[in-house]
BAZA-392594 format. One record per residue (C-alpha): x, y negated, z negated; residue number from 1; residue in three letters. Coordinates in steps of 0.001 Angstrom, whole numbers, padded with zeros to 6 digits, m for minus. Layout:
# residues N
<fivo x="X" y="Y" z="Z" num="NUM" residuo="ALA"/>
...
***
This chain:
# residues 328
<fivo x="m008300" y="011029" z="m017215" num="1" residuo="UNK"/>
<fivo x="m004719" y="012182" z="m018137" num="2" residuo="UNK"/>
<fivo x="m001609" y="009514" z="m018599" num="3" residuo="UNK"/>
<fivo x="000217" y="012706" z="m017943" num="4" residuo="UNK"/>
<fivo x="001908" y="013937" z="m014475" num="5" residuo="UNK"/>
<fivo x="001441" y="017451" z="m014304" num="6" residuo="UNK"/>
<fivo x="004485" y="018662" z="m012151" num="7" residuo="UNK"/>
<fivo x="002904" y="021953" z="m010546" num="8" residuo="UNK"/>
<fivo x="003677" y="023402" z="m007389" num="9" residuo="UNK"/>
<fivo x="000327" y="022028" z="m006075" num="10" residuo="UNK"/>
<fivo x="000514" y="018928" z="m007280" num="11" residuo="UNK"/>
<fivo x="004471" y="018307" z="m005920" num="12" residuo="UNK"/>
<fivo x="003414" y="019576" z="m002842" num="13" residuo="UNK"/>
<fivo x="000025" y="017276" z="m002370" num="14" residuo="UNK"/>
<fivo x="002928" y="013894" z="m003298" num="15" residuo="UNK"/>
<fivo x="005221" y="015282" z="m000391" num="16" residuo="UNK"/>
<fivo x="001987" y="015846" z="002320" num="17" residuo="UNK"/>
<fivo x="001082" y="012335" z="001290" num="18" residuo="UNK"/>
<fivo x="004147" y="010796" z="001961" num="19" residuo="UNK"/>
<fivo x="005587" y="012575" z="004862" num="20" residuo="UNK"/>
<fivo x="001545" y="011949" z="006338" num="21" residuo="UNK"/>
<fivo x="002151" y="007505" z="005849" num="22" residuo="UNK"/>
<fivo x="005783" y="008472" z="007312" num="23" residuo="UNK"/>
<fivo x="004909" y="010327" z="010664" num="24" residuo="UNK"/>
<fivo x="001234" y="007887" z="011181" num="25" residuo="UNK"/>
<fivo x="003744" y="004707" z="011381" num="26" residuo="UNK"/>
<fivo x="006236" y="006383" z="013608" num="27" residuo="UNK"/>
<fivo x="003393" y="007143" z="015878" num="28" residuo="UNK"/>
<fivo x="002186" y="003464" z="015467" num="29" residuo="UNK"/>
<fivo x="005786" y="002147" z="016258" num="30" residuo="UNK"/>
<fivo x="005317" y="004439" z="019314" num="31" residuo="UNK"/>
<fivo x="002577" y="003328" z="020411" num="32" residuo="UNK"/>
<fivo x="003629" y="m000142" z="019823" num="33" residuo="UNK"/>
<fivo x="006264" y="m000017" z="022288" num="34" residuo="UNK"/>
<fivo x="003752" y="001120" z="024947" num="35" residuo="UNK"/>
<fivo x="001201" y="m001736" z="023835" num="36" residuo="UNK"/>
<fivo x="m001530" y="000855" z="023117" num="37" residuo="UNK"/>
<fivo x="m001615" y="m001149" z="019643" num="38" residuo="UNK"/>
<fivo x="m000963" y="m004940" z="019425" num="39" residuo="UNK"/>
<fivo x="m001017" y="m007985" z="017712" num="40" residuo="UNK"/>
<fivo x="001105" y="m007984" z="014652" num="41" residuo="UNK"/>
<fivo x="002266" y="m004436" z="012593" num="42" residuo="UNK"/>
<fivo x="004562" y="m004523" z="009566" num="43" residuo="UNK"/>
<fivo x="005340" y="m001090" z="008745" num="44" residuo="UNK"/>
<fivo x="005946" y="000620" z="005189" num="45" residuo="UNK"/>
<fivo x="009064" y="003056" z="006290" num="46" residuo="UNK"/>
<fivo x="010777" y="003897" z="002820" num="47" residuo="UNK"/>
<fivo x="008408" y="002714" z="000344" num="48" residuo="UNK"/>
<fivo x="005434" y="005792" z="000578" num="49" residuo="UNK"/>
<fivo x="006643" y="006688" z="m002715" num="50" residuo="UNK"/>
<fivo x="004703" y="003256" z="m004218" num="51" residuo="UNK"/>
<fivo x="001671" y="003808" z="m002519" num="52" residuo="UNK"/>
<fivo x="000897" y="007689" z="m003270" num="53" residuo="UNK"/>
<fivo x="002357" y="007308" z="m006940" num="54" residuo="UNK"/>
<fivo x="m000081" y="004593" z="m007588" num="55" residuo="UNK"/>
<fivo x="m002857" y="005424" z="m006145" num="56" residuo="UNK"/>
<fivo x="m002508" y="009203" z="m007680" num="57" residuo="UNK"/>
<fivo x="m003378" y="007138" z="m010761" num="58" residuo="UNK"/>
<fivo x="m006652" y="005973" z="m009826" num="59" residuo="UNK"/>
<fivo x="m010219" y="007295" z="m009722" num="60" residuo="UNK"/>
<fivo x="m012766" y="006889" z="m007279" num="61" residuo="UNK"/>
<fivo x="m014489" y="004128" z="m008666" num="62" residuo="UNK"/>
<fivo x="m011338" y="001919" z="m009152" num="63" residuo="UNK"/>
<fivo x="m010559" y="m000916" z="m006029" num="64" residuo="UNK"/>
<fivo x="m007282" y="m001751" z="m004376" num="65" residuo="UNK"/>
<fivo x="m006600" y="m004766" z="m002975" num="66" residuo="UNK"/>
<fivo x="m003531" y="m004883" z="m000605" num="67" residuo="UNK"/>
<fivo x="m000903" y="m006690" z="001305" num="68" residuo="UNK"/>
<fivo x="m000482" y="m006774" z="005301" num="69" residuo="UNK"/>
<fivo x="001728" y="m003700" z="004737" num="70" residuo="UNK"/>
<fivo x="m001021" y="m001253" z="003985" num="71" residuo="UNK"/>
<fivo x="m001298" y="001625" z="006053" num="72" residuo="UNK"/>
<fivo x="000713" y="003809" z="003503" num="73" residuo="UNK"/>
<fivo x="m002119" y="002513" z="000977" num="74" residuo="UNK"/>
<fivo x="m004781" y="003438" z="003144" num="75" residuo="UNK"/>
<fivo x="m003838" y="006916" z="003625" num="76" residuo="UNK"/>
<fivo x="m003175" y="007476" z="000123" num="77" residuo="UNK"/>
<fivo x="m006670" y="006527" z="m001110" num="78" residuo="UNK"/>
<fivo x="m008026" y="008493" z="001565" num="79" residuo="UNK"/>
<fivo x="m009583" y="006634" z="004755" num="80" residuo="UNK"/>
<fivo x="m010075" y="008642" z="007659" num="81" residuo="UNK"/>
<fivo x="m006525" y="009364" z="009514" num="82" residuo="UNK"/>
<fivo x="m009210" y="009076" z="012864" num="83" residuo="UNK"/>
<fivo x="m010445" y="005512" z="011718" num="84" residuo="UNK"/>
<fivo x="m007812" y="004208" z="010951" num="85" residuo="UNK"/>
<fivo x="m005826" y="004911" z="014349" num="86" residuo="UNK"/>
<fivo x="m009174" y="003731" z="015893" num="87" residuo="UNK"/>
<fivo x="m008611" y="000613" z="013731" num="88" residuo="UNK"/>
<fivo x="m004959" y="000072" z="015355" num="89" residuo="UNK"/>
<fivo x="m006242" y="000057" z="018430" num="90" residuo="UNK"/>
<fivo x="m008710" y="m002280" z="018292" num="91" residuo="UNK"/>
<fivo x="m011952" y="m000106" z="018662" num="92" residuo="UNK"/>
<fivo x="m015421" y="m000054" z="017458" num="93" residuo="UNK"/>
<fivo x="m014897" y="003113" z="015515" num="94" residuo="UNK"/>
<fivo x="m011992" y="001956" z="013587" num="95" residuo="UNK"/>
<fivo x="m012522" y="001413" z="009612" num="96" residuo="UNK"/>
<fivo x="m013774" y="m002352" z="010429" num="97" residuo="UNK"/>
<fivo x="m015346" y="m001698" z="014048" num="98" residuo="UNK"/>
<fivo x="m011581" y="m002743" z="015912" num="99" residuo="UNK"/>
<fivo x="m011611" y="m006499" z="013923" num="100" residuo="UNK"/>
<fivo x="m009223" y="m005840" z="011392" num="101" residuo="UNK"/>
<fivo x="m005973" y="m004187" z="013542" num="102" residuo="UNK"/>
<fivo x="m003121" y="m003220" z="011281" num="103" residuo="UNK"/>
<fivo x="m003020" y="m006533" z="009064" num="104" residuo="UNK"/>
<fivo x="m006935" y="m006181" z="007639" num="105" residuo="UNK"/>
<fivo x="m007497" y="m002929" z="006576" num="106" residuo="UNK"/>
<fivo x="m010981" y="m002546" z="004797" num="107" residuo="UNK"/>
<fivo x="m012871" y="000329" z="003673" num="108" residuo="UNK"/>
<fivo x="m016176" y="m000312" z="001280" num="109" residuo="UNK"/>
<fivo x="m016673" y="003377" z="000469" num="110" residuo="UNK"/>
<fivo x="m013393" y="003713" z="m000660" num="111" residuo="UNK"/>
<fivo x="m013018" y="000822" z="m002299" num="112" residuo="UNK"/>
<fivo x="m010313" y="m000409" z="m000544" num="113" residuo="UNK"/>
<fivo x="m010038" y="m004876" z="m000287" num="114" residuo="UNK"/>
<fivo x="m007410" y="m005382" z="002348" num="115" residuo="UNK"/>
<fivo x="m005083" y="m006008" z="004145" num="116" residuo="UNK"/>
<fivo x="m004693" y="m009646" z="003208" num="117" residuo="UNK"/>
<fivo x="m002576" y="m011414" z="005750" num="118" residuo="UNK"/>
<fivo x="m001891" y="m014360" z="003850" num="119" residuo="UNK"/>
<fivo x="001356" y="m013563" z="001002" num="120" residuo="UNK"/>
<fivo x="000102" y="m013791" z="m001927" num="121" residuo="UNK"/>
<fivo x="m003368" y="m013860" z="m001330" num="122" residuo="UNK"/>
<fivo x="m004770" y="m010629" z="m002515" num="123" residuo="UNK"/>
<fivo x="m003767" y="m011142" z="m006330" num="124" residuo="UNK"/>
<fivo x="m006592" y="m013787" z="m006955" num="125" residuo="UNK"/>
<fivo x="m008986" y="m011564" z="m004779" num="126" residuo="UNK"/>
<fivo x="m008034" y="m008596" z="m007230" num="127" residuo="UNK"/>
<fivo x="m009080" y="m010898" z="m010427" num="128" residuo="UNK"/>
<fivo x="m012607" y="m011721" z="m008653" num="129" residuo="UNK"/>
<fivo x="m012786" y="m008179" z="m007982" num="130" residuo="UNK"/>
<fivo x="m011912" y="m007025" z="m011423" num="131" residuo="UNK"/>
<fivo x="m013971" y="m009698" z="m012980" num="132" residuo="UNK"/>
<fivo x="m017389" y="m008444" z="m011436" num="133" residuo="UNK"/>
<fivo x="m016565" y="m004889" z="m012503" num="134" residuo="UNK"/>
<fivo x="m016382" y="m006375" z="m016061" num="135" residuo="UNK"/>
<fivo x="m019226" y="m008391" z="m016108" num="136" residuo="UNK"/>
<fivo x="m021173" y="m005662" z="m014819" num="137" residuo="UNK"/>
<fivo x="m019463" y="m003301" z="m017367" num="138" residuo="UNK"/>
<fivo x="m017773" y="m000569" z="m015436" num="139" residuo="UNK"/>
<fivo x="m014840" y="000738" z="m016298" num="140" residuo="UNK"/>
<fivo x="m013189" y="000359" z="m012974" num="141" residuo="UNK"/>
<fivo x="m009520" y="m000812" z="m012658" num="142" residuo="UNK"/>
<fivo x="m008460" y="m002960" z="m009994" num="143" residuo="UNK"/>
<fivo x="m004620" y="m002330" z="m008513" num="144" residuo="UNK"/>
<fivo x="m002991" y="m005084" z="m006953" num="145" residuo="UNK"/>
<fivo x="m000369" y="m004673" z="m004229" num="146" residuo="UNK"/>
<fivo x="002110" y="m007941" z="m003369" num="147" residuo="UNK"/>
<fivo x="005417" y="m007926" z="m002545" num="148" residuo="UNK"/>
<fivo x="008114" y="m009999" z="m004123" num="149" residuo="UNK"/>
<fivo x="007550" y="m012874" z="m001864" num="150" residuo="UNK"/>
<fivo x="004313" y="m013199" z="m003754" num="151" residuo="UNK"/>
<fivo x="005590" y="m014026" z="m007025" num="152" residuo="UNK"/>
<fivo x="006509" y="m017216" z="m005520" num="153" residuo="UNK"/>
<fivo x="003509" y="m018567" z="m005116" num="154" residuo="UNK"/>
<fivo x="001348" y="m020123" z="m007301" num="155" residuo="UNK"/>
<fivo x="m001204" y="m017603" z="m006720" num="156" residuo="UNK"/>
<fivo x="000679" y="m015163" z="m008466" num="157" residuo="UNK"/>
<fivo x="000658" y="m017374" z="m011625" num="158" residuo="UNK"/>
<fivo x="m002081" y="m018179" z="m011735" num="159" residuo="UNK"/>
<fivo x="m003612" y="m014963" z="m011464" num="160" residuo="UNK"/>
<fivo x="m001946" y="m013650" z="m014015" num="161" residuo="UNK"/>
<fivo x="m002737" y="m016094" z="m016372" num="162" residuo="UNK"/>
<fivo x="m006289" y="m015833" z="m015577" num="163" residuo="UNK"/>
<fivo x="m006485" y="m011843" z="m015761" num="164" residuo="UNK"/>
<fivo x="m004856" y="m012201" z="m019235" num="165" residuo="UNK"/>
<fivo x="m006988" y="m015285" z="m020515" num="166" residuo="UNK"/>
<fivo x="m010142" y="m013349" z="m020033" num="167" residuo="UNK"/>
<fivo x="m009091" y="m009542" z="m020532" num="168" residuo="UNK"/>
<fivo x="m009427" y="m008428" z="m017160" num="169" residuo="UNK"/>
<fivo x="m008584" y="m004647" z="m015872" num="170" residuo="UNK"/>
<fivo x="m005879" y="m005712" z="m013142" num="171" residuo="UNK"/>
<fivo x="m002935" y="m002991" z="m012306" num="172" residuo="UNK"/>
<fivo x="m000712" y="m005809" z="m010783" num="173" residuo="UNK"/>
<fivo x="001837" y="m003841" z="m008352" num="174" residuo="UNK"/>
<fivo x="004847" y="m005833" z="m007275" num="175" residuo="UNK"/>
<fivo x="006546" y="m003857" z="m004080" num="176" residuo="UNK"/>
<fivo x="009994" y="m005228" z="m004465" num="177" residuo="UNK"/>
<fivo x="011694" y="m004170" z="m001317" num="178" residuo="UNK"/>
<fivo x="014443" y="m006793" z="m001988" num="179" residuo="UNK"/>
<fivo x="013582" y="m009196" z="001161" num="180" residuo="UNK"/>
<fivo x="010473" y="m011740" z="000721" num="181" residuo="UNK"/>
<fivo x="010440" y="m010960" z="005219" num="182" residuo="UNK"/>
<fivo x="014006" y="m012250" z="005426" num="183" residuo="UNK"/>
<fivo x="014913" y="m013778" z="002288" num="184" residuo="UNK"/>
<fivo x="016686" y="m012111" z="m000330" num="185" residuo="UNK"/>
<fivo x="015332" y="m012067" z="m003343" num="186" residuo="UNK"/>
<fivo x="018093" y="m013318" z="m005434" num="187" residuo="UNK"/>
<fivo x="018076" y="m016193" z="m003082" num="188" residuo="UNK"/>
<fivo x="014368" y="m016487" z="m004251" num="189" residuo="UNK"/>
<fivo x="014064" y="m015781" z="m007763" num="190" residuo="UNK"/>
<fivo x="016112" y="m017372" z="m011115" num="191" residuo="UNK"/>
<fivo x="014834" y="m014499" z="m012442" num="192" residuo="UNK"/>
<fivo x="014928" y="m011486" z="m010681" num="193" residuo="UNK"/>
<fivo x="013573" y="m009005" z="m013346" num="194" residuo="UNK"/>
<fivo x="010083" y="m009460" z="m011901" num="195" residuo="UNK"/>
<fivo x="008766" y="m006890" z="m014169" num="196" residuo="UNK"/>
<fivo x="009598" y="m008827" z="m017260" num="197" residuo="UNK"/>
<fivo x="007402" y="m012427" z="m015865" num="198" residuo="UNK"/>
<fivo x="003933" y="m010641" z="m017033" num="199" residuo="UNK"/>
<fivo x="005744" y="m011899" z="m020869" num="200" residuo="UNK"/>
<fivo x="004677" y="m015141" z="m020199" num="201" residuo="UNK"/>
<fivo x="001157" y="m014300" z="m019935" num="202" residuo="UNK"/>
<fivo x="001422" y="m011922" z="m022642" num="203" residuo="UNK"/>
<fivo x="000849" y="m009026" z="m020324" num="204" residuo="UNK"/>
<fivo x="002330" y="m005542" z="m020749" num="205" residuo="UNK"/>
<fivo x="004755" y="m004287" z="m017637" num="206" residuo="UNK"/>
<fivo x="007092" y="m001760" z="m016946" num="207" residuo="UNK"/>
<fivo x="009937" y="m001560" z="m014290" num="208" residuo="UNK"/>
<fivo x="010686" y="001560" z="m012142" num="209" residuo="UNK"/>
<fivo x="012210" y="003141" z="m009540" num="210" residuo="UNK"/>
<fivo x="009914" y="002857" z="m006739" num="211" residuo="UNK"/>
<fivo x="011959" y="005156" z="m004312" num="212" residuo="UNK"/>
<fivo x="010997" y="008230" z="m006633" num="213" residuo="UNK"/>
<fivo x="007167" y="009353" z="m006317" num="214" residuo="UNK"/>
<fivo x="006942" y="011174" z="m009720" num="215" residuo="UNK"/>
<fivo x="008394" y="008208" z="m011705" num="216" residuo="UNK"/>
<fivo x="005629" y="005384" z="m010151" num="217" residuo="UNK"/>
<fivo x="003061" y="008234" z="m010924" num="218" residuo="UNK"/>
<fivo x="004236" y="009005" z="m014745" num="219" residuo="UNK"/>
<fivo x="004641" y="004780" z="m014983" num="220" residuo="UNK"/>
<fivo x="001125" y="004037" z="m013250" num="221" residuo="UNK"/>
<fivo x="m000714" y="006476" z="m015354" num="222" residuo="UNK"/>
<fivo x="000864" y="005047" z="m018484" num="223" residuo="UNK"/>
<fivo x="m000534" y="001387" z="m017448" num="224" residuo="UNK"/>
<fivo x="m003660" y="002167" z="m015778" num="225" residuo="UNK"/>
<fivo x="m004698" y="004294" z="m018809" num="226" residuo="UNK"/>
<fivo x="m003575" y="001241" z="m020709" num="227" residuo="UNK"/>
<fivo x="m005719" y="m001303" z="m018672" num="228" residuo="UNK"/>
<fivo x="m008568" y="000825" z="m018896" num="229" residuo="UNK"/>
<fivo x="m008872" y="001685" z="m022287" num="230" residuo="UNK"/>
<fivo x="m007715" y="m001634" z="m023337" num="231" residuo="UNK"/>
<fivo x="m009484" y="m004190" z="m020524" num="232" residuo="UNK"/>
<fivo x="m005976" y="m005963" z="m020571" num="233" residuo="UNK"/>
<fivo x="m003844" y="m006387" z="m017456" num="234" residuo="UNK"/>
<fivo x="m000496" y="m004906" z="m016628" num="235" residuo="UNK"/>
<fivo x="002640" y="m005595" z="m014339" num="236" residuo="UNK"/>
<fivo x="004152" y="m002718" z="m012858" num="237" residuo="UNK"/>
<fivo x="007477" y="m003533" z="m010788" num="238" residuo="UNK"/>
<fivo x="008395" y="m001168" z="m008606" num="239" residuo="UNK"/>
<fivo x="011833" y="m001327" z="m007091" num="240" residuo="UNK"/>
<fivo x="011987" y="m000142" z="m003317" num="241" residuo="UNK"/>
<fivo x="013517" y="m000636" z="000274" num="242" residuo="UNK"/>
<fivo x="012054" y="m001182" z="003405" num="243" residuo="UNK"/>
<fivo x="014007" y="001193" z="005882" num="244" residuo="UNK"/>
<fivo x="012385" y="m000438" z="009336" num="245" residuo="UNK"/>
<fivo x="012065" y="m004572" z="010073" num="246" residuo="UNK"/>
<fivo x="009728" y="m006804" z="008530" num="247" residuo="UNK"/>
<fivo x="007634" y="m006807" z="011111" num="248" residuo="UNK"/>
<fivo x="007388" y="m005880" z="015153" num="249" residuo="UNK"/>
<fivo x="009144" y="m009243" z="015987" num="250" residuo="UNK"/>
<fivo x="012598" y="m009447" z="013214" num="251" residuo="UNK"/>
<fivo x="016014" y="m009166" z="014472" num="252" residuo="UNK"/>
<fivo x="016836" y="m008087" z="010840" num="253" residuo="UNK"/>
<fivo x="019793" y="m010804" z="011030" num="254" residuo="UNK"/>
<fivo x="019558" y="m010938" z="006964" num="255" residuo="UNK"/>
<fivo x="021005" y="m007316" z="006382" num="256" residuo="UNK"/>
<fivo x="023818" y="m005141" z="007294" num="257" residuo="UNK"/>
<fivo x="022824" y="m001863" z="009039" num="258" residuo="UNK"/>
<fivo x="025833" y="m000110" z="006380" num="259" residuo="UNK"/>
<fivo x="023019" y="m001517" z="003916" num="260" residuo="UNK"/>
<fivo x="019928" y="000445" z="005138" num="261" residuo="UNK"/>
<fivo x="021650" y="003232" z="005839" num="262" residuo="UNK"/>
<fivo x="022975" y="003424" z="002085" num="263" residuo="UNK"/>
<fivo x="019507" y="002516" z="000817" num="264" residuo="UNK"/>
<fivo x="018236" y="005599" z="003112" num="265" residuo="UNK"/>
<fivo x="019838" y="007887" z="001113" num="266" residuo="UNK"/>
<fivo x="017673" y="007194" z="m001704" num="267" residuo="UNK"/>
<fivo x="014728" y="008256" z="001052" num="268" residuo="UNK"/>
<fivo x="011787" y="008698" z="m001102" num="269" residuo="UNK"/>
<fivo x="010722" y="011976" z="000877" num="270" residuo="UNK"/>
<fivo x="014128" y="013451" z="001330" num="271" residuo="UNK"/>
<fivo x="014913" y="013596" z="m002069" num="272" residuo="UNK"/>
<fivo x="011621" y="015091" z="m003106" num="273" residuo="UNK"/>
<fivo x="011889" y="017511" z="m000538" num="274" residuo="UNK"/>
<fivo x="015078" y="018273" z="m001107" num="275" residuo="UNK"/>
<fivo x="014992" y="018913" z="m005351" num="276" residuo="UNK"/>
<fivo x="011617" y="021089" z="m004161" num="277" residuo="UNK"/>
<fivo x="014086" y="023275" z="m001973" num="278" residuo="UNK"/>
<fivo x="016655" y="023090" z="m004046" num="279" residuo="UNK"/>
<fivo x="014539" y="024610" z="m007262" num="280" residuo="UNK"/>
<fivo x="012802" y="027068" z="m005313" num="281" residuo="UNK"/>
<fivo x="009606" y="025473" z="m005632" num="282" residuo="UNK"/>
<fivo x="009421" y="024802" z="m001709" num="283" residuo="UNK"/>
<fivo x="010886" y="026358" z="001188" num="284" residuo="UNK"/>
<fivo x="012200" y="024913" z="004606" num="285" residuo="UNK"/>
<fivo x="009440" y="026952" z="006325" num="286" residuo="UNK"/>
<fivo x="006321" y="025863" z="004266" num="287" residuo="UNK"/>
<fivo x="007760" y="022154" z="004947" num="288" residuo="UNK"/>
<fivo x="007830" y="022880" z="008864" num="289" residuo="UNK"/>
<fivo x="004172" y="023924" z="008645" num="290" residuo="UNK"/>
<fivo x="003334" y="020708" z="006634" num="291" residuo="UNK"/>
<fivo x="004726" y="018789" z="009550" num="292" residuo="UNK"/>
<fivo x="002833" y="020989" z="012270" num="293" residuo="UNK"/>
<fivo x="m000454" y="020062" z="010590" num="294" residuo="UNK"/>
<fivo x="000175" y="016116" z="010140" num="295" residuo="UNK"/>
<fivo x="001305" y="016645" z="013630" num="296" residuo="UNK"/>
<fivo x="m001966" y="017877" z="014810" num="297" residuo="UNK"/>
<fivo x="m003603" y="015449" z="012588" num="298" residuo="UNK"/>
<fivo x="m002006" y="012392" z="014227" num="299" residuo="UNK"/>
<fivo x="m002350" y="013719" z="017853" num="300" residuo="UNK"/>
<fivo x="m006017" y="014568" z="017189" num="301" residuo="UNK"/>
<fivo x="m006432" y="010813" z="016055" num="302" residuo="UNK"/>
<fivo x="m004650" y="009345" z="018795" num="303" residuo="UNK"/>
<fivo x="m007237" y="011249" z="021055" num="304" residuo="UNK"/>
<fivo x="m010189" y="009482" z="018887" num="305" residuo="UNK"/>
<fivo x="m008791" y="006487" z="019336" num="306" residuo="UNK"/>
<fivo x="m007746" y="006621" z="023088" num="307" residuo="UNK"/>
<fivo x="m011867" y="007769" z="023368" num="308" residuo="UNK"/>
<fivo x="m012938" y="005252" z="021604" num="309" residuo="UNK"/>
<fivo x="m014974" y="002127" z="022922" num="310" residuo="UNK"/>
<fivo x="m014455" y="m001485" z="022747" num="311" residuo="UNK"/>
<fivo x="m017052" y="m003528" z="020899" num="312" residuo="UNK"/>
<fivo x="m019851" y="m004804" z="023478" num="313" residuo="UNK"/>
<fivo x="m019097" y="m008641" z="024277" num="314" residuo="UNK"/>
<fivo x="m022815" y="m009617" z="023389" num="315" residuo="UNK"/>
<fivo x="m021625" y="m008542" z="019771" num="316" residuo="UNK"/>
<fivo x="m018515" y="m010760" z="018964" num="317" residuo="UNK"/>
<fivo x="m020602" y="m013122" z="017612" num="318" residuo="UNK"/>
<fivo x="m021681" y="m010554" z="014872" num="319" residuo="UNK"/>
<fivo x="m020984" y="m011099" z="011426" num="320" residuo="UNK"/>
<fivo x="m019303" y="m014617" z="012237" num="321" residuo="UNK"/>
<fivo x="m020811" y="m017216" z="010531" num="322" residuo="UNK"/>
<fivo x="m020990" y="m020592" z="012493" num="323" residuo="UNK"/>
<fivo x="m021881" y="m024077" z="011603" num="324" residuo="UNK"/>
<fivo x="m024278" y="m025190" z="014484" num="325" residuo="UNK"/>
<fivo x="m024535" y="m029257" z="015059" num="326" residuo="UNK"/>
<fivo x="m028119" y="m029565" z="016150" num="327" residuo="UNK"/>
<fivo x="m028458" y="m030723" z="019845" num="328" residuo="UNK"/>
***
């Protein structure tokens, strides 16, 4: 596998689809939100698609992601069914986890994909378990590790680290630092708020970059994940994003100025792609419109699976649930 980005026509066009495909899915969920087809709790990944698709462009098949409660944008990118997952928002039996997850617990064996992890910070030492078995059954899989910068709070996060660095273990850690930990900023949060230097301590290689550009987290994750798996040593990537929409469904956003998100969305990770591809003659407006008119068609056809879809039989909610039974 290359630690190259080859910047063909193809290939630029593939990292737009991908994006603009996470973009228009959430807007449809936020949609459907409002009309209380989906429920429960949805944080939504608006502005940061570039992360997601330049990561997971890195990976191969065989390699596992383990995510945050933001992961719809990672989801798509490694490929689960656009169908499943709407099912999945919805709450029905032919969603990706049979309607249990929702939007928060996203899980996909045949893709590899860990979670959605609804607790912050709780997906980095499920990563190191994950990344540990590989080794000890000697594949060469890498394990990438989404957390935001709310994460790197927690002891978790340290401790993690320092374990995937004690014993040599193939963890991609991927910091999404959208600035806010949900409302708190993070140089409210961190002495230190070069995150992408704190892998030092644990003697761990890291880079920083500019996580609104797709082509920049590809070039740095191929760079890192060729490292980890060549060299069984973890890395820190820090990418450096914005999160356009609220934290979640329920945030009045009190924490931030709307002349702030509207300066942050001209950096728009899919504008400015689309717009050098224009601009260089690489793209045209037209072949853009007829991107759109298939995601389009994509989305309403999943909408239709999910509004089809059936909820799982009562007699089966005990199913997988393992309970401690006092004996009568």
């Amino acid at each position: 596998m290359t630690d190259k980005v080859h910047l063909d026509r193809a290939h630029l066009r593939h990292l737009l689809t991908a994006m603009l495909r996470i973009r228009r899915f959430e807007e449809k969920c936020f949609e459907l939100y409002q009309t209380e087809k989906i429920r429960g709790f949805m944080h939504l990944y608006d502005g940061e698609e570039a992360v997601s698709v330049g990561v997971i462009e890195a990976l191969l098949p065989e390699d596992a992601i383990v995510a945050t409660y933001r992961e719809h944008g990672q989801a798509l990118a490694r490929g689960i069914g656009i169908n499943a997952l709407m099912a999945e928002m919805y709450g029905k039996l032919e969603g990706c986890c049979r309607g249990r997850g929702g939007s928060m617990h996203i899980f996909d064996r045949a893709t590899r994909f860990y979670g959605g992890n609804a607790i912050v910070g709780g997906g980095l030492p499920l990563a190191v378990g994950v990344a540990l078995g590989d080794k000890m059954l000697k594949h060469s899989s890498v394990t990438a590790c989404f957390f935001g910068d709310g994460a790197v709070d927690e002891g978790s996060f340290h401790e993690s680290m320092n374990l995937a660095s004690l014993w040599k273990l193939p963890v991609l850690f991927v910091c999404e630092n959208n600035l806010y930990a949900m409302g708190m900023a993070v140089e409210r949060a961190e002495a230190d708020t070069d995150i992408g230097h704190k892998g030092v301590a644990y003697h761990m290689p890291g880079e920083v970059v500019d996580g609104m550009d797709v082509v920049a987290v590809e070039a740095a994750s191929r760079r890192l994940v060729a490292q980890v798996r060549e060299s069984c040593v973890p890395c820190l990537l820090e990418c450096r994003t914005y999160r356009f929409r609220a934290h979640s469904m329920f945030d009045a956003q009190l924490y931030r100025t709307k002349q702030e998100i509207e300066a942050w969305r001209k950096h728009d990770p899919i504008r400015q792609l689309q717009t050098w591809l224009e601009q260089t003659g690489l793209m045209h407006s037209d072949e853009v419109a007829k991107i759109e008119a298939h995601i389009a068609a994509e989305i309403d056809a999943a909408v239709a699976f999910a509004e089809a879809g059936t909820w799982e039989p009562i007699e089966e909610l005990e199913r997988f649930v393992t309970m401690d039974r006092v004996p009568q």
